[in-house]
N, C-alpha and C positions, 0 to 999 in steps of 0.2 A: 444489555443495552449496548452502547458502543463499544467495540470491543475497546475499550479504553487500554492502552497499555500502560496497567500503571500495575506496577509493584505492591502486592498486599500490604506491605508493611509500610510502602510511601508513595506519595503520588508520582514520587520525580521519575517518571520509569516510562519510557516509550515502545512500543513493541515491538515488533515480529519475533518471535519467538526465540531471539535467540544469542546469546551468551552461551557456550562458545559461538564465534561470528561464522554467519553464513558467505559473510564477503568482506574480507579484511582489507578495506580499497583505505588508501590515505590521498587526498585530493592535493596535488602541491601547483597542475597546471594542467591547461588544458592539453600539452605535449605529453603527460603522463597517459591519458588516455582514460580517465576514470571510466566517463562514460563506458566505454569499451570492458572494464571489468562489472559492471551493473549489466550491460546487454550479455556478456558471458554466461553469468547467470540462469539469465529470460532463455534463455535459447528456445529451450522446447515448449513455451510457454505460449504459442503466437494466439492463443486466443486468450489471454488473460492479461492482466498484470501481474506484476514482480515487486517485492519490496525487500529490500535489505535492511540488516542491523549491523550498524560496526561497533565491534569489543564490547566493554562495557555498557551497560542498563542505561537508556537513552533519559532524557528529562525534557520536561515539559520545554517549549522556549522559555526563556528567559524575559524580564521586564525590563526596560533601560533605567536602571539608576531606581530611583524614587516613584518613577513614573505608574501610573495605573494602567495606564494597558498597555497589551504583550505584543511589540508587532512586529511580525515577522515578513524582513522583507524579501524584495526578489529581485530580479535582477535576468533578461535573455543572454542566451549563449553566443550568437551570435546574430548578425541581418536576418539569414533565413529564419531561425528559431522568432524572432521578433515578428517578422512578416506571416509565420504560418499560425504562431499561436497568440499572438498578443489579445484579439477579439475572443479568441476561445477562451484563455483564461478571464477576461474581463465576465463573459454571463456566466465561468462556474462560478468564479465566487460570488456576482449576485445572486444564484441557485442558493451557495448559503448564507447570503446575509439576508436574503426573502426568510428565513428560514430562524434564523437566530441573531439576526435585528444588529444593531451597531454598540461596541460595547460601551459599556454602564452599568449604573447599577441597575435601570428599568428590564435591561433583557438575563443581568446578574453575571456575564461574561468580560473577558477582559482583550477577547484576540481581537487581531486587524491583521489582514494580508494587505500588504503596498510595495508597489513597484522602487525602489529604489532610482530615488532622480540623480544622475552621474553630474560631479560640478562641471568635467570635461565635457562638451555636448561633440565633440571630434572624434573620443571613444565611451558610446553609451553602453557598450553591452559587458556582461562579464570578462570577457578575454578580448584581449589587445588585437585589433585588425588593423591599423593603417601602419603600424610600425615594422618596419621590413625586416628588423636586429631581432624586433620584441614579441612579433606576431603568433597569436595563440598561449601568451602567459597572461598571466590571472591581469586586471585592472586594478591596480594598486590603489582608485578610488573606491572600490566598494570592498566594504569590511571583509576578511574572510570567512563569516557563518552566513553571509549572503546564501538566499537559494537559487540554482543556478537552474532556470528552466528552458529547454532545449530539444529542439524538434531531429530527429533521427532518423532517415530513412532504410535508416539496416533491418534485416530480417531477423527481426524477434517479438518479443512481446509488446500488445498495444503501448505498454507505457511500465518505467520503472522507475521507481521511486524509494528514496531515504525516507523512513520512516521517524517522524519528532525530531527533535533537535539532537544534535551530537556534539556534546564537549566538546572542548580543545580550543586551536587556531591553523587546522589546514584548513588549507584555501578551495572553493570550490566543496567542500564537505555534503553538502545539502543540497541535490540532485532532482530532479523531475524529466524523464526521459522522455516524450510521444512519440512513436514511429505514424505518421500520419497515415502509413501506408497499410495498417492492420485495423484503421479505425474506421468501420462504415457499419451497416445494415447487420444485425438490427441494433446494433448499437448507435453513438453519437459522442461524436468528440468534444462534447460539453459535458457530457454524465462520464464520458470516462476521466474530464478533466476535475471534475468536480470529483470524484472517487478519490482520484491522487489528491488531492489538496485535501482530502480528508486524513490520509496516511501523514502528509505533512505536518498537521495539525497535530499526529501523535494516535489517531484511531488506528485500528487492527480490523481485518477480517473479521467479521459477526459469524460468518460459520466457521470458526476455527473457535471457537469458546469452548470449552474443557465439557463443558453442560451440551455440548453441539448433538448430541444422537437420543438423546430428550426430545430433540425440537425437528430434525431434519434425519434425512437418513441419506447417508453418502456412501457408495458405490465408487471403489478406487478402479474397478477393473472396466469402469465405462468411459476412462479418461483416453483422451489420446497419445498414445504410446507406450501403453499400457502394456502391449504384447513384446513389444520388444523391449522392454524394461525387465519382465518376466522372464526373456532369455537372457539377458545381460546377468539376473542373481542368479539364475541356474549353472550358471558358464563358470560363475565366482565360486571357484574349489575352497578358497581361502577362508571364506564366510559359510554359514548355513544360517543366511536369513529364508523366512519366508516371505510372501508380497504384504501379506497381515501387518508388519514387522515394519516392510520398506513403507507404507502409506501412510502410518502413524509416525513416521521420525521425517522430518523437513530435510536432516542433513543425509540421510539414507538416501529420500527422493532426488536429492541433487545428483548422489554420488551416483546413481545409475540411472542418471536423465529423464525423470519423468516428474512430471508438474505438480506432482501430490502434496508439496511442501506448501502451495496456497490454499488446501484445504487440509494440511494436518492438525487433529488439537495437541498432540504431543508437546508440550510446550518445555520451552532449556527453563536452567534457572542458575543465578549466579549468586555471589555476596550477598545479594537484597534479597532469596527467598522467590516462591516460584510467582508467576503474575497471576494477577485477578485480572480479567475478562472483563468481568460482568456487571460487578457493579452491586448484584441482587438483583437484578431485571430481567426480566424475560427477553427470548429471544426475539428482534426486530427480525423481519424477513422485510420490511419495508425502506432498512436502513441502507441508506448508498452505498456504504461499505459491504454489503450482501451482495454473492455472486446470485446469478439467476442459474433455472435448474438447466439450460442449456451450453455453460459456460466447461469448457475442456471435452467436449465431445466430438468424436470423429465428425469431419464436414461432408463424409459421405452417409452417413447414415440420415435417417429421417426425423428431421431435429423437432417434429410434434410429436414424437410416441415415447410416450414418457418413460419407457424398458429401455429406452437408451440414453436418457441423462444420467449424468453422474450425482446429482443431488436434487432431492425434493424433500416437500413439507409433509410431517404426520399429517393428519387429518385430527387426530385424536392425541397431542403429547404428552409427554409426563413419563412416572416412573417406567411404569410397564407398556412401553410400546413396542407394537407386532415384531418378530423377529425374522418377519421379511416383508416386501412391502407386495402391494398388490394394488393395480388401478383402483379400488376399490379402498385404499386405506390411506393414500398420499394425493397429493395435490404438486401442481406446477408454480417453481418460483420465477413469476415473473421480474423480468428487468427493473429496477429501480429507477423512479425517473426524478428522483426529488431528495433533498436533507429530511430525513423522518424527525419526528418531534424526540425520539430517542438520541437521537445523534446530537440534539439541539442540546439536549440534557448532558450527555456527555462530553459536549465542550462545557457545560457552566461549571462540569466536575475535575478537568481540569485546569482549565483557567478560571477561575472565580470571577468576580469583581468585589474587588476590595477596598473600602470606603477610606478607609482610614489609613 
């Protein structure tokens, strides 16, 4: 199901795979430049998203005080970020609340996504603009595990994003990046805004679940940058990885530039013990959080023939599936255009709603 990133042993546990951190960013202001180490990251990524984990085993949000439901707010980065996405975040999260209804106990969930209303209405956005001393440091009216979401025109991936909530009190912690500029055909800057706010929420990747090659069959060497990632471990005297090696480890994929860390199942594991995925559910391919099977594919090849995605669906899953694939044994995963009833499920698993 969702790839819930929760901890076998607790729920408190947010994903991307990874303790040790993939991106040790500490948000203190928008001078630091967070953004800028999340799109470091993305680099090679431009047809996908990007999700980071910092330090320790992430936890679900938090509930205020006594209160019953969990709400997680937000907060633009600036004018532009406001003007570009404020509408697009407004229909993904109606995409999921069409989907898993307003919390309660009738839908059994307890989350809210809500805009953070500033007392100041002279500086409404996360970081301070009219102040010429203060300009670009945090707004000291909004709490600092505010989520700070923020439209990018740099060249990197459609969109990068902090995964669940993350302890502490830096400021700025909790990220959503779009590059508007990576976002069109055939995709749509609602399903990929809806995707991120699914990361936010604490989901993971559905093809990256440990059970992933049961359900799908993925092909590292039809990714883009694939060939020259290939000469990059060749070149590296120091190591004797194979590509096998680099496509299953997230922090290998980074360290020689190639995107495979968004679909590796290799998963880290720290103090808490390695993460469940899954839940006990079957794989969604219908889940938002599912790439389609033409996501990280060179944009010259012919993005119908299905010998050149990097992932598709058995036809027939389970234990003993074929040990290669053939037009005749896989199926094409189309683009997600909706919260699946899986997904819906795995917000009720980890946010509850709780009566009492």
């Amino acid at each position: 199901m969702r790839l819930l990133a929760v901890l076998t042993a607790v729920l408190a546990t947010v994903t991307l795979a990874c303790p040790p951190p993939l991106n040790n960013m500490l948000y203190a202001s928008n001078k630091t430049h967070s953004s800028a180490d999340l799109i470091r990251l993305a680099v090679t990524k431009r047809w996908s998203d990007a999700v980071t984990k910092e330090g320790n085993a992430h936890q679900p949000w938090p509930r205020e005080g006594s209160g019953k439901v969990t709400y997680i707010d937000y907060c633009f980065s600036d004018k532009n970020s406001d003007d570009d996405l404020r509408d697009i975040v407004k229909v993904a999260w109606k995409m999921w609340r069409d989907r898993i209804g307003k919390a309660g106990s009738r839908t059994g969930h307890s989350l809210s996504l809500r805009e953070q209303e500033p007392p100041c209405p002279e500086e409404p956005y996360c970081y301070l603009q009219e102040s010429e001393e203060f300009n670009g440091d945090w707004n000291p009216e909004f709490s600092p595990q505010t989520l700070v979401i923020e439209s990018n025109p740099g060249s990197f991936a459609a969109a990068v994003t902090t995964t669940g909530y993350i302890p502490g009190d830096a400021q700025g912690r909790h990220r959503l990046v779009v590059n508007k500029r990576w976002i069109g055909a055939p995709d749509s800057p609602v399903r990929i805004m809806a995707h991120e706010i699914g990361h936010v929420f604490g989901l993971w990747h559905e093809h990256q679940r440990r059970d992933r090659n049961m359900w799908l069959h993925f092909d590292c060497s039809k990714l883009f940058g694939y060939d020259d990632a290939k000469k990059r471990v060749e070149a590296d005297t120091a190591n004797d990885y194979t590509m096998d090696q680099v496509c299953d480890d997230p922090q290998l994929c980074i360290h020689y530039g190639l995107g495979c860390d968004q679909w590796a199942t290799r998963l880290f594991v720290d103090g808490g013990g390695k993460y469940d995925l899954t839940n006990g559910q079957p794989l969604d391919v219908e889940s938002i959080m599912m790439y389609a099977s033409t996501a990280g594919m060179y944009s010259t090849q012919d993005m119908t023939d299905i010998d050149n995605m990097p992932l598709v669906k058995w036809k027939n899953p389970g234990d003993n599936v074929p040990s290669r694939r053939t037009h005749d044994n896989v199926e094409i995963i189309p683009l997600p255009e909706k919260v699946s009833e899986l997904d819906y499920a795995g917000i009720r698993h980890i946010y509850p709603w709780i009566s009492s």
